[in-house]
N, C-alpha and C positions, 0 to 999 in steps of 0.2 A: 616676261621678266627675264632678266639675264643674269648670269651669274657673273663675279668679279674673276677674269683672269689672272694670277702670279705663276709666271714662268711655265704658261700653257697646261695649268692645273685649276682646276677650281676653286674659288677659296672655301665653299663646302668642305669639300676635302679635307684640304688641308685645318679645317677646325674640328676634324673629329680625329687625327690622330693627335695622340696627349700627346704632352711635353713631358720628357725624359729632361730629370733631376739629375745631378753632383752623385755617381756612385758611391758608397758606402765603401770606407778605409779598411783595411784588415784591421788595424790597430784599433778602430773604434769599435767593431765586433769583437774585438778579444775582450776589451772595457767591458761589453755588457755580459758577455758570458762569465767573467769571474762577480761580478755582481750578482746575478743570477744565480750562480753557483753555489758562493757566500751568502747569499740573504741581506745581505747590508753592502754598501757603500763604503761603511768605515773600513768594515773587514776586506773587502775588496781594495780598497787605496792604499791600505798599510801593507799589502801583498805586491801591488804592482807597483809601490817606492812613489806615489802622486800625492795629492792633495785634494781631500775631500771633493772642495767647490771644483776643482779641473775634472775629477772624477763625474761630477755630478753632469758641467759644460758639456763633456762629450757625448752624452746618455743621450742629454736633452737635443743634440746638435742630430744625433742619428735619428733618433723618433721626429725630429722634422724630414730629416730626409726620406726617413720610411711613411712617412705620414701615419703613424701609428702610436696610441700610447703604450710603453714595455712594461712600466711597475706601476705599482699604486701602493703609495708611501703606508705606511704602519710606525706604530712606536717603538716594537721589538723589529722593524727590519723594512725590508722592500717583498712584495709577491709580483710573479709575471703576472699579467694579464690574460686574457687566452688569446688576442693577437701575439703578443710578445712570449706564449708556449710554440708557437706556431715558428716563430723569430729564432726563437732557440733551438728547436731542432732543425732547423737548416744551419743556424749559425756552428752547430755542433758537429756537421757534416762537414761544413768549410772547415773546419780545426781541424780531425782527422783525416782529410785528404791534404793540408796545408804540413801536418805532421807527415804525413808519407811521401808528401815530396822531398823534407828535408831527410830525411831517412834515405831516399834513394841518391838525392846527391851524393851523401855522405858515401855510401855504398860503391857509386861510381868514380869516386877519386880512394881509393883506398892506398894512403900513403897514412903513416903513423906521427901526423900534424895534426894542431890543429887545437880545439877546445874539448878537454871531457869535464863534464860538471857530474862531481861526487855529491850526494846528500850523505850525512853522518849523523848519528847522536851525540853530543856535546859534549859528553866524555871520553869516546871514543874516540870524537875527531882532536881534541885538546891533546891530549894524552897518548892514544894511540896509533893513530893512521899520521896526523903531521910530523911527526919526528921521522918515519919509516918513507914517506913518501917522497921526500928530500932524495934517496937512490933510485927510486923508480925514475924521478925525471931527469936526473942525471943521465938516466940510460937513454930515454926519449927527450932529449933538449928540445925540442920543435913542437913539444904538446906544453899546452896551458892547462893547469890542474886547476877547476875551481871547484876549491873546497869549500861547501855550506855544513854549518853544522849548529845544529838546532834541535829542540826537543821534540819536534810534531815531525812523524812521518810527510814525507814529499808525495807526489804525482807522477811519476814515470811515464806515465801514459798521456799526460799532458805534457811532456818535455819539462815540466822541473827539474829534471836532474834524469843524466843515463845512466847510473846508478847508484842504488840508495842501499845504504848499512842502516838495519832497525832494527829495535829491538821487536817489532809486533810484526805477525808474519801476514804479508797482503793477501787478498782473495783473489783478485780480478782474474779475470782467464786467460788475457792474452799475456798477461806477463811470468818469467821465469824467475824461479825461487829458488836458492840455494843455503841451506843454513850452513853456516860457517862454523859455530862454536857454542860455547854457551855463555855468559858471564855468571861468577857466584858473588853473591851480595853477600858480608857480615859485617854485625857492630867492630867499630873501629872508635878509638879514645886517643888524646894526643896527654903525653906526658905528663903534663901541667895539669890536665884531669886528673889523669890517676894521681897524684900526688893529692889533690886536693879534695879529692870528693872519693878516691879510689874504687877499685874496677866491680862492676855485677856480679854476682853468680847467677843470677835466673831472671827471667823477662821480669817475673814478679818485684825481682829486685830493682830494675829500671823501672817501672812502673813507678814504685814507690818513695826510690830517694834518688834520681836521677834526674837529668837532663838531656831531651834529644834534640839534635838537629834536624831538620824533615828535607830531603828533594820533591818536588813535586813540580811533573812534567806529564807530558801526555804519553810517555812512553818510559814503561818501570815507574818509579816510586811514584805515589797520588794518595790524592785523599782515602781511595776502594784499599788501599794497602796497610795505610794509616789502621782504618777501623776497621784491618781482620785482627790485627793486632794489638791495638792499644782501644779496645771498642768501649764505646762509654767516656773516653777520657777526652775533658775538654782541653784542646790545645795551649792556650794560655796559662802559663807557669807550669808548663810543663816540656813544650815545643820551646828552647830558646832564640831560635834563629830558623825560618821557611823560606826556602830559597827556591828559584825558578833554574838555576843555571848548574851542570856540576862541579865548573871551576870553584865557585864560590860556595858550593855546599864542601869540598873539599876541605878550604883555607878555613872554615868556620868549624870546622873538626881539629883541624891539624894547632886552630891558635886557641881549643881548650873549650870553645863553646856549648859543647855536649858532645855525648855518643849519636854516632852517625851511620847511618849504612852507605858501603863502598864497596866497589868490587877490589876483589885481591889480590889482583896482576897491579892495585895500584901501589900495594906494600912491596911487590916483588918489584917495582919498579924505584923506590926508595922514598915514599911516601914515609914524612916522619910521624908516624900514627903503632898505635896498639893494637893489634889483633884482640876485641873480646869473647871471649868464647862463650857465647852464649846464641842461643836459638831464639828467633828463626836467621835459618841461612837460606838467601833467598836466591834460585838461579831463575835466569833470562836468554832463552834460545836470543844465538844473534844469525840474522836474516840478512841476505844480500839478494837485490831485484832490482829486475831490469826488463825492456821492453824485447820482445826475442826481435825484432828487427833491426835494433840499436845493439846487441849483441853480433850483428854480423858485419858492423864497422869496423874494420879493423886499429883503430883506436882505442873505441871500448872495451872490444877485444883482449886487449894485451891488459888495462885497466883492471877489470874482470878478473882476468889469469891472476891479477900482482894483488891483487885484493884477499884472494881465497885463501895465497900462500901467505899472505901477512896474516892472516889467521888462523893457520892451519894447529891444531891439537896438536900435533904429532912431534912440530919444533915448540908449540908453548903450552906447557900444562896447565894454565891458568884458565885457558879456553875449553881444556875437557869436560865431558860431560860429568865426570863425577868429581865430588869437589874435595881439594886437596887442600889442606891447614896453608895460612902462609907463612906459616914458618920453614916445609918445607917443600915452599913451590921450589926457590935456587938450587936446593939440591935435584929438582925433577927436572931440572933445567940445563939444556947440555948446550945452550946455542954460545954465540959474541956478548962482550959486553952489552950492555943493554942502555941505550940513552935515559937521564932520569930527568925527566921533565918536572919534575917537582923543587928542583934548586936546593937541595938539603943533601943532609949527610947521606954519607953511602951507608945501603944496609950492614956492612959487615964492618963497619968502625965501630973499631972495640968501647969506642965512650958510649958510644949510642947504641950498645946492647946490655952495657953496664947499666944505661939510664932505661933499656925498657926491661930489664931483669929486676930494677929498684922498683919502679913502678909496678909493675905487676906481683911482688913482694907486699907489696904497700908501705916499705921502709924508706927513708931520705935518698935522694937523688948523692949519687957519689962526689 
């Protein structure tokens, strides 16, 4: 019996080594590992900015290339497999060496260009780091700031962001924490409230003839805050307005909706609102983290430094740890005029201390 010769090879041979398939994309391993990550598909597509079904194409396109199935669908989500536990911890290896590579390029060009991506919390970022950051890149024209800002904590260590303002302080190990400040939360009323319903003396008093506006975010204000407080009370005719965002829990204060909790650098900023005196005053350590490898970009770097000093206690008492009336934050207050993001009357117009002296009197508006 003879064997078929191709190119002075046997074709035995040649049919016992496999056929080598279409290498697997980085972009499609990233696909499954945030699917994996998340539990679902949806939660995954609405993260990486796609579309469920293209979400799902790519999954399906790599498990033919792996020859392998990755999840096995459920009603609350997707589970790996335990081929596809196997998939993920290499896949997970590739991320973290695909992460140090970009890290050391970064490292190996150390010019002060380029991209730093901030993660903020939404009031933070609204309010107070975008109006301040307008000088930092004046100073560095050649860096792009992108500023995210949102209520859930970011990834650092997944490159979501080189670094993140939060209010919840991270555990992970390899990364560096720096708490910056603290913010203080109190009830706050817009004019048009007090005139009409006029102002609390005691929680009891809220509780029982008032109306609150609620934030609820995954960071500070929530439902766990709701019910140390108000426990027992169902939200309905009582809550007038639940809001996800602090832009919008702000304006729904300021145009009379109910009593609200705010931090007080927003009154010191010229938020047209009532300081109510009433407890609880509630603070919030503010956290700043970063990956200590992404700290030795000299981009980040500089990022880092103008960050700390934008919050530093020392120029803005509103950030101290112990909390100070905002009546007289201005006076603790020795820096520049102060940009007022809120588009309203400055604090020290004399109508608008007339009107919140009338107000908190509970006599007619002058």
């Amino acid at each position: 019996m003879h064997l078929r010769q191709q190119n002075g090879v046997p074709q035995a041979e040649h049919d016992s080594t496999p056929a080598v398939g279409p290498m697997p994309d980085w972009e499609a391993v990233h696909m499954f590992l945030e699917v994996a990550q998340r539990g679902s598909f949806r939660s995954a597509a609405k993260r990486l900015g796609q579309s469920i079904n293209s979400l799902r194409r790519r999954v399906a396109e790599l498990e033919r290339q792996l020859q392998v199935t990755l999840f096995t669908r459920h009603v609350d989500g997707v589970r790996t497999t335990p081929e596809g536990e196997q998939i993920l911890a290499a896949a997970q290896d590739i991320e973290v060496a695909f992460f140090n590579l970009i890290r050391a390029k970064d490292r190996a060009t150390p010019s002060i260009a380029g991209e730093v991506k901030i993660a903020v919390t939404e009031g933070l970022g609204a309010y107070w780091v975008a109006p301040r950051i307008v000088e930092f890149q004046r100073a560095y024209p050649k860096l792009l700031i992108d500023l995210s800002c949102a209520t859930r904590s970011v990834d650092v260590l997944r490159l979501e962001a080189d670094v993140s303002v939060q209010l919840t302080k991270p555990t992970a190990a390899d990364l560096k924490v720096v708490r910056l400040g603290r913010l203080h939360l109190m009830p706050f009323a817009a004019p048009i409230y007090a005139r009409t319903h006029g102002l609390p003396k005691t929680l009891d008093d809220i509780r029982s003839r008032h109306r609150v506006v609620w934030l609820v975010s995954d960071q500070g204000q929530g439902r766990e805050l709701y019910d140390r407080h108000f426990p027992q009370m169902p939200q309905p005719g009582f809550v007038s307005i639940r809001t996800n965002t602090s832009s919008t829990h702000y304006w729904a204060i300021a145009s009379g909706a109910g009593i609200g909790w705010l931090a007080t650098y927003a009154y010191a900023l010229g938020a047209k609102i009532i300081p109510v005196d009433v407890d609880p005053r509630i603070p919030f350590d503010i956290w700043l983290t970063y990956h200590a490898d992404a700290g030795r970009i000299p981009r980040v770097r500089y990022t880092i430094d103008w960050l700390i000093d934008a919050f530093d206690p020392r120029r803005f008492p509103w950030f101290r740890d112990e909390f100070i009336h905002p009546d007289e934050l201005l006076k603790a207050y020795q820096g520049d005029a102060l940009f007022n993001p809120f588009g309203t009357v400055p604090i020290n117009d004399p109508s608008w201390n007339e009107l919140c002296a009338a107000a908190r009197a509970g006599t007619a508006a002058p």
